[in-house]
C-alpha positions in Angstrom: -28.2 26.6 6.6 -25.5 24.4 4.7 -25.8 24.4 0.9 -24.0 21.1 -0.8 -22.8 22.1 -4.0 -22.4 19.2 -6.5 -20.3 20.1 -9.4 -21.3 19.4 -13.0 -20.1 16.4 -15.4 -19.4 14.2 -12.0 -19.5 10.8 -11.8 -19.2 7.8 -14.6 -18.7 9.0 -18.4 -19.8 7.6 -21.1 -17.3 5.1 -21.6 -17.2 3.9 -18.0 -20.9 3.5 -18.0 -21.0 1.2 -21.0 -18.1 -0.6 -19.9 -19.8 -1.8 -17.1 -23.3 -2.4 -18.5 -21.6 -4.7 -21.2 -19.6 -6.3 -17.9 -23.2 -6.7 -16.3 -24.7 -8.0 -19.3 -22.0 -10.9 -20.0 -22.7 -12.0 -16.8 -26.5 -12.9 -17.7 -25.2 -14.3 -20.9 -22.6 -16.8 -20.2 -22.8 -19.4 -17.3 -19.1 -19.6 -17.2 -16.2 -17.6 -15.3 -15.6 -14.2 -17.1 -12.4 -12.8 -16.8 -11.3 -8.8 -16.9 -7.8 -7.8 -18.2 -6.9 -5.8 -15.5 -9.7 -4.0 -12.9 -12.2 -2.7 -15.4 -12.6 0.9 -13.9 -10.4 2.2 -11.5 -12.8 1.9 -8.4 -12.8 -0.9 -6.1 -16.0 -0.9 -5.1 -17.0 -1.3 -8.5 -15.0 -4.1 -9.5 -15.4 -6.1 -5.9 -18.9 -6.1 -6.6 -18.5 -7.3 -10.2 -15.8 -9.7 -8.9 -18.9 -11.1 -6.4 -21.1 -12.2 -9.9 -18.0 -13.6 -11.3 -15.9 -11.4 -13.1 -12.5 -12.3 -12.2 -9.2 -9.6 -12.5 -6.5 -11.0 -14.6 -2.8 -9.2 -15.0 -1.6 -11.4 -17.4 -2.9 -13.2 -20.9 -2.2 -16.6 -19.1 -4.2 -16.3 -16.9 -7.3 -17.2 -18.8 -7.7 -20.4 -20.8 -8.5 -21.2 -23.7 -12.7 -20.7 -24.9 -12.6 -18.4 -22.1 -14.9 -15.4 -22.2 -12.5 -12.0 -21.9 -13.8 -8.4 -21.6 -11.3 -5.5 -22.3 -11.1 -2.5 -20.1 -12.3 1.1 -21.1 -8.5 1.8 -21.0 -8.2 -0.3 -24.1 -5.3 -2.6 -24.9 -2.5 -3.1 -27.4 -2.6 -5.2 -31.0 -0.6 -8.0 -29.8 -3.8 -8.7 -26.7 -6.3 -9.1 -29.9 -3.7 -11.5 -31.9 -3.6 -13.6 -28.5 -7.4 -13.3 -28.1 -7.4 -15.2 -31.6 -5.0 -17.6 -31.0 -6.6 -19.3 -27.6 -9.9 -18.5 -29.3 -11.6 -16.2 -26.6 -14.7 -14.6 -26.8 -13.9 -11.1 -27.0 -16.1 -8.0 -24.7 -14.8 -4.7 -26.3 -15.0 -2.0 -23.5 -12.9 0.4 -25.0 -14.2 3.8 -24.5 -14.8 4.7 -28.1 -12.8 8.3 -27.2 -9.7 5.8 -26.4 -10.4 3.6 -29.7 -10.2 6.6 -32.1 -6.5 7.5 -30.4 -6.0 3.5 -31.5 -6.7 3.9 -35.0 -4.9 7.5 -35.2 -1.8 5.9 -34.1 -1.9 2.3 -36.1 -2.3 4.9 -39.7 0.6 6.8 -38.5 2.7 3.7 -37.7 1.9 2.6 -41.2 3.3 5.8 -42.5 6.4 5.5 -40.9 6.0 8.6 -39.1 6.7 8.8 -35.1 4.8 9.0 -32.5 4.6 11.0 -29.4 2.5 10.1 -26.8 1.9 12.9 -24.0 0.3 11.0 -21.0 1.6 8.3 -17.8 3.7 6.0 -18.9 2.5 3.7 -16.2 -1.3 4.1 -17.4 -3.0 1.4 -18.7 -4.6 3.5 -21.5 -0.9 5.2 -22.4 0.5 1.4 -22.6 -2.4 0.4 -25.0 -2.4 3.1 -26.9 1.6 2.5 -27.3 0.8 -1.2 -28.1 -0.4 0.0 -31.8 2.6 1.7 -32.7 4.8 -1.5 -32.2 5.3 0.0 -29.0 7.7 2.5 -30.3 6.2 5.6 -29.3 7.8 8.5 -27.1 6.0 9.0 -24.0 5.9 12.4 -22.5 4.7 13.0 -19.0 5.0 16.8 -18.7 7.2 19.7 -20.6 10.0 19.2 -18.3 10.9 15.5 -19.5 10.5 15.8 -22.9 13.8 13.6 -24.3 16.3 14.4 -27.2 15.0 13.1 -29.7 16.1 12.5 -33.2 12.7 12.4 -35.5 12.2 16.6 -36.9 8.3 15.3 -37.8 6.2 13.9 -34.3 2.8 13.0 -34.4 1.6 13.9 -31.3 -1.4 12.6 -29.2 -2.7 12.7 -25.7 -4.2 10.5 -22.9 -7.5 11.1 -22.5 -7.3 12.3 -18.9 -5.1 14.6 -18.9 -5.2 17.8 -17.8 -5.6 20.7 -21.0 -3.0 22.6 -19.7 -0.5 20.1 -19.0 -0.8 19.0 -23.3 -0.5 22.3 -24.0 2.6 22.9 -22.5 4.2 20.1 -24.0 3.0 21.5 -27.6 4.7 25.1 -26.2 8.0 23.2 -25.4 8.3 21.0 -28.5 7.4 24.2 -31.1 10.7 25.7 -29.1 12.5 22.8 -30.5 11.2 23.8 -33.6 9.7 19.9 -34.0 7.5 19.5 -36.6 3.9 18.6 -35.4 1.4 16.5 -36.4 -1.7 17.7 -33.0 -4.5 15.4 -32.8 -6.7 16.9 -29.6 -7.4 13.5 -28.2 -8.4 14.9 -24.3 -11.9 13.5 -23.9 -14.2 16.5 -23.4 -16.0 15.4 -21.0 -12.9 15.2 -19.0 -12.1 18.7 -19.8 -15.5 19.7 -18.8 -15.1 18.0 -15.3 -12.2 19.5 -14.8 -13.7 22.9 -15.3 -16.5 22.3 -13.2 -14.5 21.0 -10.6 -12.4 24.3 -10.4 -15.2 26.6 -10.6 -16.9 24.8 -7.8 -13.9 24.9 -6.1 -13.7 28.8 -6.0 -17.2 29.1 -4.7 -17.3 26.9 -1.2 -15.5 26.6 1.7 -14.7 22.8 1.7 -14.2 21.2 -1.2 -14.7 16.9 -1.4 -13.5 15.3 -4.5 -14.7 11.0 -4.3 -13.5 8.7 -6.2 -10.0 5.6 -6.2 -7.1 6.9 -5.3 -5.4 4.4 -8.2 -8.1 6.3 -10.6 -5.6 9.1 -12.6 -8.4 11.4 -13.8 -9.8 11.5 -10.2 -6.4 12.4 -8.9 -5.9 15.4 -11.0 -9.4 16.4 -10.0 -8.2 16.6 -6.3 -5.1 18.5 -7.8 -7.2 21.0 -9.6 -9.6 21.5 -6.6 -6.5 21.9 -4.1 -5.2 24.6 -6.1 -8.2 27.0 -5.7 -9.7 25.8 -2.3 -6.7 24.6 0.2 -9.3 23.3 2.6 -10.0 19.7 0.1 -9.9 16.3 0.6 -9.9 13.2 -1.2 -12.7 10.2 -0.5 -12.3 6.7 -1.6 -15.4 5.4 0.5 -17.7 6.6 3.0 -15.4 5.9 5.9 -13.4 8.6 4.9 -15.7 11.8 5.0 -14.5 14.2 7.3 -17.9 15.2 9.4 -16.1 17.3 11.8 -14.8 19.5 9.3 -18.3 19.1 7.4 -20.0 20.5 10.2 -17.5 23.8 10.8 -18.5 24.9 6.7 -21.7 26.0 5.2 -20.5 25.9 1.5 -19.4 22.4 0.6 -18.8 21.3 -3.0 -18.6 17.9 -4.3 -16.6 16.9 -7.6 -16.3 12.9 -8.9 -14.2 11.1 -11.0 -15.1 9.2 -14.2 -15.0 6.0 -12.1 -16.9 7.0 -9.4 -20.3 5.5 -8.6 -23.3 7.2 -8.6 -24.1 5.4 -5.3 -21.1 6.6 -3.3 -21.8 10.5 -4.9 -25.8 9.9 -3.6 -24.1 8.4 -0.1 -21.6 11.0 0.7 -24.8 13.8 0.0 -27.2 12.2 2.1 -24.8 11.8 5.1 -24.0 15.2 5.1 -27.6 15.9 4.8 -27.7 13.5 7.6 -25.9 15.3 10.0 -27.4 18.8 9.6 -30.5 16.9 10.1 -29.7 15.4 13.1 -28.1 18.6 14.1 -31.6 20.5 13.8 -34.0 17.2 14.4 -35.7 19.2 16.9 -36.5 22.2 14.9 -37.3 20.7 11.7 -39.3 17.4 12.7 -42.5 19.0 13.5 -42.4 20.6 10.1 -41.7 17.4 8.3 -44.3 14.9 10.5 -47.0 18.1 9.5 -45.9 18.1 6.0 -46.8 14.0 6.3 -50.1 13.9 8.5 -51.4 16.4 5.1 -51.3 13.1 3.1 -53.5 11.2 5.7 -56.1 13.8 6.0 -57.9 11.1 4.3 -57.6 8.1 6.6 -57.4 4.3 5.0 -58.7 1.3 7.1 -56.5 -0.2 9.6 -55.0 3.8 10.8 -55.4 5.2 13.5 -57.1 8.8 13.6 -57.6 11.9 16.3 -60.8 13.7 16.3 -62.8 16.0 17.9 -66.2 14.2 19.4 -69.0 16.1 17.7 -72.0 14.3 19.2 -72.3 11.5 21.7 -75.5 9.3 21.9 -76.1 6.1 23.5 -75.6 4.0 20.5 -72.4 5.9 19.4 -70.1 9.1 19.5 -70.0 10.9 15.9 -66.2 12.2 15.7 -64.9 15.2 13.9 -61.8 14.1 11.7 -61.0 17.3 10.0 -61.3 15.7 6.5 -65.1 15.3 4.3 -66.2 12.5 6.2 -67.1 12.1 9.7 -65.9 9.1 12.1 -68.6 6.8 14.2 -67.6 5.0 17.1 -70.8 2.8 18.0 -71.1 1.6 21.6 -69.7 -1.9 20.9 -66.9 -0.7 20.0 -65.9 0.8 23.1 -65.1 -0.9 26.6 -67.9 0.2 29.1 -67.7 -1.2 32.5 -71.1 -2.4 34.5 -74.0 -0.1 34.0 -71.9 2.9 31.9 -73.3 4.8 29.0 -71.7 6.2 26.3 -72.9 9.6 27.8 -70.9 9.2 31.4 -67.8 9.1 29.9 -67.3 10.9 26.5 -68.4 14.6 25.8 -69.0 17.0 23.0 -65.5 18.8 22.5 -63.6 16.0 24.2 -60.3 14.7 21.5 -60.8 11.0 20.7 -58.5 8.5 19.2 -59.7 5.4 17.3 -58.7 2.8 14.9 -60.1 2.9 11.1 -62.4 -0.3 10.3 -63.8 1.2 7.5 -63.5 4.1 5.1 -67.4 3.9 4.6 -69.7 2.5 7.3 -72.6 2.1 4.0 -74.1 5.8 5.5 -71.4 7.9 3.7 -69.2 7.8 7.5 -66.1 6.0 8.7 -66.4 3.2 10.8 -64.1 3.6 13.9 -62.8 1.2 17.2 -62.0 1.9 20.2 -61.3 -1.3 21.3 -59.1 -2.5 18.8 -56.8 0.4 19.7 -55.7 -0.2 23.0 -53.7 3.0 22.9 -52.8 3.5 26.4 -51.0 0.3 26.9 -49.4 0.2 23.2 -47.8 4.1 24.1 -46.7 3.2 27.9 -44.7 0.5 26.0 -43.0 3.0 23.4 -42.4 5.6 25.8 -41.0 3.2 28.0 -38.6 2.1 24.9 -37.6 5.6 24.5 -36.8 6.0 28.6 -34.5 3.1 28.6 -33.5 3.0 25.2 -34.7 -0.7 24.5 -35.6 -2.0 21.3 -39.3 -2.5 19.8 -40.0 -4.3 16.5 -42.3 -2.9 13.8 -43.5 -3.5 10.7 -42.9 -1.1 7.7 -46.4 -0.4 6.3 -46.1 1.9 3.4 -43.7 5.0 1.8 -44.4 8.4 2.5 -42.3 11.9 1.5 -38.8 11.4 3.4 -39.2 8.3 4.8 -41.2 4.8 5.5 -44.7 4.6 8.0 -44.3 1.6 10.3 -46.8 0.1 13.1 -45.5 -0.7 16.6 -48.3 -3.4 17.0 -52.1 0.1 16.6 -49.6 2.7 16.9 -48.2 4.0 13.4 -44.6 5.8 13.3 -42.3 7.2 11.2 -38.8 6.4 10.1 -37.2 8.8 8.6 -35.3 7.8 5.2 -31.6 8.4 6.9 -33.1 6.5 9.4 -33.9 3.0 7.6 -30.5 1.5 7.2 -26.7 1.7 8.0 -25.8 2.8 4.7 -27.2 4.7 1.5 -31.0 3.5 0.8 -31.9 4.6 -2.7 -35.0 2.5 -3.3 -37.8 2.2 0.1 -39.7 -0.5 -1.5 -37.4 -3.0 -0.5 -38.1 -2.2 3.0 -42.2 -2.3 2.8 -43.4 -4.8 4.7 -40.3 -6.3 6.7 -40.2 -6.1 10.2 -37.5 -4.3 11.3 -36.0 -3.8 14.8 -35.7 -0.1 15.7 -35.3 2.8 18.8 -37.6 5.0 19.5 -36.1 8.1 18.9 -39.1 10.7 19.5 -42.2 10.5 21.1 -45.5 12.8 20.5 -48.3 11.6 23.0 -50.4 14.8 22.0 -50.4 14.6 18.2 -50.2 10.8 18.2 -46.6 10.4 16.6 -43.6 8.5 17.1 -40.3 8.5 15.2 -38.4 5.4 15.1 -34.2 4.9 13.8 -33.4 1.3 12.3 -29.3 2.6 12.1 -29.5 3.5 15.5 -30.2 -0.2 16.4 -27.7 -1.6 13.6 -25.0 0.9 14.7 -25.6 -0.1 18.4 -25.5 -4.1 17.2 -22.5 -3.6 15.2 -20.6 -1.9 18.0 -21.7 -4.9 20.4 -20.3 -7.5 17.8 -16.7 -5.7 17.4 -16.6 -4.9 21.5 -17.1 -8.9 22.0 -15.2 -9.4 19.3 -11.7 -7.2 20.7 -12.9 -8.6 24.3 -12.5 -12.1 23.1 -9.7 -11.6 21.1 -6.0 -12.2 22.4 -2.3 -12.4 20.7 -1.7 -15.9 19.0 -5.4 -17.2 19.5 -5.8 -19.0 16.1 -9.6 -18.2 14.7 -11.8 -18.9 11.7 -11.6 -15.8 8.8 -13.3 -14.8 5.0 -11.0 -13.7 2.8 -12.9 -10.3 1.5 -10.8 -7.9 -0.3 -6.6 -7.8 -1.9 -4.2 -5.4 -1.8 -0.6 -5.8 -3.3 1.0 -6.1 -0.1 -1.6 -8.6 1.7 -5.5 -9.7 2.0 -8.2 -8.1 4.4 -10.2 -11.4 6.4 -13.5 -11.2 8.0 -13.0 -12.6 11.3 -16.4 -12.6 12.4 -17.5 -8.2 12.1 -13.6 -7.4 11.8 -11.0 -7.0 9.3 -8.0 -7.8 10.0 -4.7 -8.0 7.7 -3.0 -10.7 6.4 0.4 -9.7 5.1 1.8 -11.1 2.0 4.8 -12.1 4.2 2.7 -13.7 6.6 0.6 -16.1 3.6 3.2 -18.9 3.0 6.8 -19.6 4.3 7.7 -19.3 0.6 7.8 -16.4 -1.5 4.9 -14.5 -3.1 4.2 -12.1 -5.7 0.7 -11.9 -4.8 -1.8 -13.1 -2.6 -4.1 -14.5 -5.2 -1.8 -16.7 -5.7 -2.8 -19.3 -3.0 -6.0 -17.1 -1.6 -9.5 -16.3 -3.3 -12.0 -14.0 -2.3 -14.7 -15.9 0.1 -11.9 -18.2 1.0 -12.5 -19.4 5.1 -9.4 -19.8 6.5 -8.3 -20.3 9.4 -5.3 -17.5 10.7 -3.4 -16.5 13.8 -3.6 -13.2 15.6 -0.1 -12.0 15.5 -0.6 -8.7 17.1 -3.9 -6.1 18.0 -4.0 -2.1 18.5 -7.7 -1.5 19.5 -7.1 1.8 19.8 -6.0 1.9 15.7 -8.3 -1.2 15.2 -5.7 -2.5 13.5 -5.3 -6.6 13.9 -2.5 -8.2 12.3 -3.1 -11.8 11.1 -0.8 -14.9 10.3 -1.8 -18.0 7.7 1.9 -19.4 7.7 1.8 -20.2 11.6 -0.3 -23.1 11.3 2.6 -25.0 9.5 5.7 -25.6 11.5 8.8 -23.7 9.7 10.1 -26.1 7.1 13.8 -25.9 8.7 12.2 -26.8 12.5 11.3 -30.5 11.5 13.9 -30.6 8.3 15.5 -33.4 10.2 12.1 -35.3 10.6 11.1 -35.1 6.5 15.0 -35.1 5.0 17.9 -36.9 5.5 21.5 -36.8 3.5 21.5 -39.2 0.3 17.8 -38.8 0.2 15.8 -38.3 -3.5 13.6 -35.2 -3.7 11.8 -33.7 -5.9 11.3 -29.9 -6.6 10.7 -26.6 -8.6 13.6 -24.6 -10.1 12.5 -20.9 -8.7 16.3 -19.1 -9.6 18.8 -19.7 -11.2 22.6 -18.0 -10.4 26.2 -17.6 -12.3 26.8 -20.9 -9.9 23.6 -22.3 -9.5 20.3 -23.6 -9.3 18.1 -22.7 -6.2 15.8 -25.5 -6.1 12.3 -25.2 -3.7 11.6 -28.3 -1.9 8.5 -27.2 -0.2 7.7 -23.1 0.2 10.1 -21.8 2.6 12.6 -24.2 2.1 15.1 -24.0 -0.7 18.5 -26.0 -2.0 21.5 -24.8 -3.7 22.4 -27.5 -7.1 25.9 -26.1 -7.4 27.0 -25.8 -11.7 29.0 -28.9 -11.1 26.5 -31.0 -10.0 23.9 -30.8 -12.7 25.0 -32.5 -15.3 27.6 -35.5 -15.8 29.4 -32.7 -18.5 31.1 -29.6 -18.0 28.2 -26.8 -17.5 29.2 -23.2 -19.2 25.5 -21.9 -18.8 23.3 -22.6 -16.0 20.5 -21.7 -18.5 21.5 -24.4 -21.1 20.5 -26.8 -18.7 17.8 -25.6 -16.7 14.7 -23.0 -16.7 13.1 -21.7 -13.6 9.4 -23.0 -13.1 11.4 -26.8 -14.2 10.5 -29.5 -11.9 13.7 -31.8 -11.1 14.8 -34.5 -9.2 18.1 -34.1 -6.9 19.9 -35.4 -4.1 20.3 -34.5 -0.5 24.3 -33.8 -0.4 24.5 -32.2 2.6 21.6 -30.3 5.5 23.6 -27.3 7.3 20.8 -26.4 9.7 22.7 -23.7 11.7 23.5 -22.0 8.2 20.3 -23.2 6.9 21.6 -24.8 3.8 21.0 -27.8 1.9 23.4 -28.9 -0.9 21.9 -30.8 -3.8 23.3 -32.9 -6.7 21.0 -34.0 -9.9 23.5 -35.8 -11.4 24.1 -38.1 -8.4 20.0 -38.2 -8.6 20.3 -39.5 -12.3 23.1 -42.0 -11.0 20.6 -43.2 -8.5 17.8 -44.0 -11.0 16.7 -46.8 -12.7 17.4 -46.7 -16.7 14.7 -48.1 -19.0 15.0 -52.1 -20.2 16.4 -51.5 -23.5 19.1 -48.8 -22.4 20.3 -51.4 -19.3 20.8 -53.7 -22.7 22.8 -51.3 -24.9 24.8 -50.3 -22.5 25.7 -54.1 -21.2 26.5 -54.7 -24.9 28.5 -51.8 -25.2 30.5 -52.8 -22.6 31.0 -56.3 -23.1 32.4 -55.9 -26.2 36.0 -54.4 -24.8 36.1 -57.7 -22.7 39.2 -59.5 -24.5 41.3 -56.2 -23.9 44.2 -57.0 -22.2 44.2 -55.4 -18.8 47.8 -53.4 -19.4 45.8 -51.7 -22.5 42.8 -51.3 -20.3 45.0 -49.4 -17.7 46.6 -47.6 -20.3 43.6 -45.9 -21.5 41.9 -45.2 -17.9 45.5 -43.5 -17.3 45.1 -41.3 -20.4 41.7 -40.0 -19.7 42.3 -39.3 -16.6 45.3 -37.1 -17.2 43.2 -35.5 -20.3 40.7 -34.6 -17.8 
């Protein structure tokens, strides 16, 4: 039998877990956009489900306007994000796990004393840079006792991230106390980090295959799958379901299970039931009749509207008295059952014969249960579900009531059961949702004799999801331009829906300009419409392009620019010679040094910033060397000069008009040799 060991401490801590209830909670209070400085917890399905309500990720202070509500991370953030927070007036959500808020105040007393501190932790980390940020950031970070600096200061007061591993802080300590430094140890590891840790190595000692969920960008989950490696080589690391390894499930019978601080309980509940799942389905035969007897106990006592098997007792020619195995006994009376011509209840049923009727009442008013044989129509109602099972067709039934392990559905009088694995295509943690839908399902198992049928809702969705994505690929060819959702980001691209399949749009292939980020001309839920650039069905991998629909600027630059032309543009670089100015994304001119200003230019930067919008003029369009040469101070020359400065400058010039021409000469001479 396969045993699922979960380790202890796994799953959100405390600080996660409040983090997101105060995230869940803004959302009820404010009817406005709430923004996140940075993902809140390091799991994405966490966050893209937050991001669905309206929590939107921001990277930068700038992002968010002014009045805007602003939660901050459990990671915490620097001094300088609170002195901003004041200044555009925010409302401010403090996430901070309090363990990371204590490190906060440690370090802003010591920074007051002067004294220097040492921070042992990933300098990259979002909780290492805010913890940094209340020092002036002028803390030393450490990552590990092998890159520990030189440093000057005799007296360090030392903390640590709160995710680190115990061992790793420890041998920092042993390194600096070799360097005789004088230490000022604050123990800032959280302890429920240490005590995951620990579980997740014990667990790992004990099973044969080790599991450890959670993001791969989430630090503390990354050391768990560190730890766990080290003490069972057979691990491996899941971000989402899609990534449990079944077929190495199914060769182990000790399997442990360890999760980061950021990990959902859903995915932990998920990843246990699918393994549970497949042993399941691996011994259905075996172990079904011991869970459909373990149900048919709770209907010993039958409610109206079931149906029931008995053993006939008595028959009479008013009615047939039925043994149901429970207190009461079941009466079928003669109009209840179809007699043909001149038969009697007596020519076709006999004592000792099994029955099966429908429930019309729990108490005919004589203390026995009113039963139907009409209303059954059993035989007909069966051939149709065995003939479902034959030819694996689909049946619709309705999803009557919860039992232990699963749901009890009808198939129009025949009541079946669907097991909880059974209900959906992924986790279900709550049945109740399901009672009374009408759910399309296979029949997976038929029992004529004891009166049951099992029935498989994934089966059908599995089956309907694998149609969608086989029509899908069928229909699908290279450069066919089709309609897609913009679901998820990544740094180097978005994921689009097109229509049951994700494909990928590159950042490269967004815009014919440059990008930092997709988000910065694409939303989540965006429909867009995007060209099939290449397909592997056998990776399912589909490659998309957004760019394509636009013709590349430099094809038609003949049709939208012409040589002496005006245009307008952004400033996006600026060189020792220049200014590269963007005309339209994808298309960029050069404003050599000497042509910005009607002066001598020593500093491209004294005159111009990147992000500036300017005007300039078309000098010259090389299309083979794709280069266009542009001139803002022939632009200026070109345009027109407010009323009163066409007056002064008539003025000034009409002064000079009795110089005599020879003097006149004269001076154009001199300042043309000074030049």
């Amino acid at each position: 039998m396969k045993e699922i060991i979960r380790a202890d401490h796994s799953g959100f801590c405390f600080g996660v877990r409040e983090a997101i209830a105060k995230a869940e909670a803004a959302v009820r209070e404010y009817d406005k956009r709430i923004y996140s400085y940075g993902p809140l917890i390091h799991n994405k399905q966490v966050t893209d489900r937050l991001e669905k309500k309206g929590v939107r990720v921001i990277e930068s202070p700038d992002e968010a306007e002014c009045g805007a509500v602003v939660i901050i991370r459990s990671h915490g953030v620097g001094k300088r994000f609170y002195e901003i927070a004041e200044e555009k007036n925010w409302t401010l959500i403090d996430a901070t796990c309090p363990f990371v808020a204590r490190i906060h105040d440690l370090v802003r007393a010591a920074d007051e004393k002067g004294e220097q501190v040492l921070i042992v932790g990933d300098a990259n980390h979002p909780e290492v840079q805010g913890i940094n940020g209340w020092c002036g950031n002028s803390a030393i970070i450490v990552g590990n006792s092998q890159t520990i600096p030189d440093m000057e200061a005799e007296h360090l007061f030392v903390v640590a991230q709160t995710t680190i591993p115990k061992r790793l802080f420890e041998g920092v300590l042993e390194e600096l106390k070799k360097q005789r430094k004088e230490l000022s140890v604050n123990h800032t590891i959280c302890s429920a980090t240490e005590n995951r840790q620990q579980s997740c190595m014990k667990t790992a000692q004990q099973v044969e295959l080790m599991l450890v969920l959670g993001d791969r960008k989430s630090s503390n989950t990354k050391k768990l799958y560190d730890i766990s490696k080290k003490y069972c080589n057979n691990t491996y690391f899941v971000e989402n379901i899609e990534d449990l390894p079944l077929k190495e499930v199914e060769k182990c019978n000790r399997i442990g299970v360890a999760a980061g601080a950021s990990t959902p309980e859903c995915l932990i509940k998920e990843v246990i039931a699918n393994m549970s799942e497949n042993t399941l389905e691996n011994n259905e035969m075996n172990s079904m009749d011991a869970l459909m007897d373990e149900i048919e106990k709770s209907l010993r006592l039958p409610r109206s509207g079931e149906i029931v098997t008995g053993k006939i007792h008595q028959v009479t020619d008013r009615e047939i008295i039925v043994n149901l195995g429970c207190k009461k006994d079941g009466i079928i009376p003669s109009d209840e059952i179809t007699l043909e011509g001149d038969q009697k209840l007596t020519d076709l049923y006999h004592e000792g014969d099994e029955i099966q009727a429908k429930v019309v009442k729990t108490d005919d008013g004589d203390g026995s249960i009113l039963l139907s044989k009409k209303k059954l129509e059993i035989g007909e109602h069966w051939d149709e579900i065995n003939q479902a099972l034959e030819d694996k067709s689909n049946i619709e039934v309705k999803v009557v009531r919860p039992v232990n392990g699963g749901v009890i559905a009808a198939y129009k009088e025949v009541s079946g059961f669907i097991p909880l694995s059974q209900l959906s295509d992924h986790y279900v943690e709550n049945v109740d949702e399901f009672i009374g839908q009408t759910l399309t399902v296979k029949v997976s198992r038929v029992d004529l004799r004891r009166g049951k049928a099992v029935f498989s809702h994934k089966q059908y969705l599995n089956e309907e999801k694998n149609k969608r994505i086989a029509e899908i690929w069928e229909g699908l060819s290279v450069d066919d331009v089709v309609e897609g959702t913009v679901m998820r980001f990544t740094d180097y691209g978005a994921f689009v829906d097109i229509g049951g399949i994700d494909g990928l749009l590159h950042i490269s292939e967004i815009s014919w300009g440059k990008l930092k980020h997709p988000q910065e001309v694409l939303s989540i839920g965006d429909k867009i419409r995007v060209k099939v650039l290449s397909m592997n069905q056998e990776k399912g991998k589909i490659s998309l392009g957004l760019k394509q629909n636009q013709p590349e600027p430099w094809s038609v630059i003949n049709e939208k620019y012409d040589v002496g032309q005006i245009v307008n543009g952004k400033v996006v670089q600026l060189k020792e010679y220049g200014a590269f100015v963007e005309l339209e994304p994808g298309l960029d001119g050069l404003v050599h040094i000497s042509e910005v200003a009607h002066k001598r230019v020593g500093n491209i930067a004294d005159e111009l910033s990147v992000g500036q919008e300017v005007a300039a003029k078309i000098l010259e369009i090389d299309q083979d060397r794709r280069r266009i040469s542009l001139s803002i101070k022939e632009a200026l020359d070109e345009m027109p000069q407010p009323e009163e400065e066409v007056s002064e400058t008539y003025e000034e010039e009409a002064e000079p008009a009795d110089v005599p021409a020879e003097e006149a000469a004269m001076e154009v001479e001199e300042t043309s040799e000074e030049a």
